[in-house]
N, C-alpha and C positions, 0 to 999 in steps of 0.2 A: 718512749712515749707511744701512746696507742693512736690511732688513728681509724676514725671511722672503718670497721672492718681488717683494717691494717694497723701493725706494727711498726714503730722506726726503730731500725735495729742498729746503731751507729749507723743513722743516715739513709741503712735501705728499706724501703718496703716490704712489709714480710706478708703475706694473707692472714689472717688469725680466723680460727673455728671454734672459738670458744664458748657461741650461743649464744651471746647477748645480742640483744637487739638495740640499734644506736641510734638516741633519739638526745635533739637539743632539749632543752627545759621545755623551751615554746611550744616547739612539736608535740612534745609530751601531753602538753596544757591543752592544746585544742585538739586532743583526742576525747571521744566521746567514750570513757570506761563505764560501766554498771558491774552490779554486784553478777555473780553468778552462784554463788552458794555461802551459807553461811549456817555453825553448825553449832550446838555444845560439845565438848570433851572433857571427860572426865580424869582423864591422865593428865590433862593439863593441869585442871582444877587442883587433883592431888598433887601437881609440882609447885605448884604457886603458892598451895598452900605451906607447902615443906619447906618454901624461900620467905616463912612468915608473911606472908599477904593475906589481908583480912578480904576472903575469897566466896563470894554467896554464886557464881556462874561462871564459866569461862567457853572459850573456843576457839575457833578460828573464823576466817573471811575472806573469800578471795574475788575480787573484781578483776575484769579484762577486760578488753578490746581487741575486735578484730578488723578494723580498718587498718594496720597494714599488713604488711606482705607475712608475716608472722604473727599470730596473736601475742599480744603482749598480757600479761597473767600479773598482778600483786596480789598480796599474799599475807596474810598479819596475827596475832591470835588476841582476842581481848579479852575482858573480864568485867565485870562487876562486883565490888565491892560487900556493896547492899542491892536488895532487890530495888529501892525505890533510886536507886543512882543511877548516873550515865555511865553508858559501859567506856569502858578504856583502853586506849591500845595498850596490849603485856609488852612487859620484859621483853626482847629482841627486837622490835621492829619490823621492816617490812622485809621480805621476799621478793623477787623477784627476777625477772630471765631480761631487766633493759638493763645498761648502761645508759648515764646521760651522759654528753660530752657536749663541748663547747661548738661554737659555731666553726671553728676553726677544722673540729671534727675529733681535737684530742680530747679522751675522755676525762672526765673532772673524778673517775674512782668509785670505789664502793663506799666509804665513807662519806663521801658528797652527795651522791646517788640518793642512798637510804634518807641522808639530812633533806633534802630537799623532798622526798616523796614523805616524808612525816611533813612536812611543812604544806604539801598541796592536802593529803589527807583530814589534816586539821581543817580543812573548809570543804571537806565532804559531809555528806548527810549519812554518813557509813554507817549508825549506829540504827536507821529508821530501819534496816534490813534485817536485824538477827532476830536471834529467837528471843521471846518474850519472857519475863523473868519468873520463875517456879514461885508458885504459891506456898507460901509458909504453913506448914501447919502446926 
């Protein structure tokens, strides 16, 4: 099991350097993130489109925070559909350099991590940030 920073390795404490940054849900929550850039790509576009998605935009987005000691970065690519739709978060989910873990301090995994960061994302205004959708001609 992981442990805030630490490893339990049968029982001992180990350091771990593995970069993540270790935050509870809570902590996470009452962190003030904004966008800081958000882009089209076009290789994405062309990938999404080759996995059959009905693809009129794509890119990416990445918000941060730097109130703590590490800037903490997410990271996502979305799409659009149609031009007159809401964009979407793509295929893979989010990115990112945190670990959440329990209060305890053991981590809850990447698996958990990602589920809970789509689930706070879902009640961002993420979408107010990109770029605006090309005009048809």
């Amino acid at each position: 099991m992981k442990r805030m920073g630490l490893v339990l390795f049968f029982g001992v404490a180990m350091a771990v350097s593995d970069g993540y940054i270790r935050l509870t849900f809570a902590d996470f929550c009452a962190l003030r993130l904004s966008q800081c850039m958000a882009w089209r790509d076009m290789a994405l576009l062309d990938e999404l489109r080759d996995s059959g998605l009905p693809v009129e935009q794509a890119g990416y987005c990445e918000w941060s925070s730097e109130e703590t000691e590490k800037k903490i970065s997410l990271g996502w690519a979305w799409f659009r559909p149609n031009p007159d739709a809401s964009p979407m978060v793509a295929p893979g989910g989010i990115s990112s350099n945190m670990m959440l873990c329990s209060h305890a301090g053991y981590d809850l995994g990447m698996a958990t991590t990602e589920q809970l960061l789509m689930s706070w994302l879902a009640g961002q205004p993420w979408q107010l940030g990109l770029p605006e959708p090309l005009a048809s001609s």
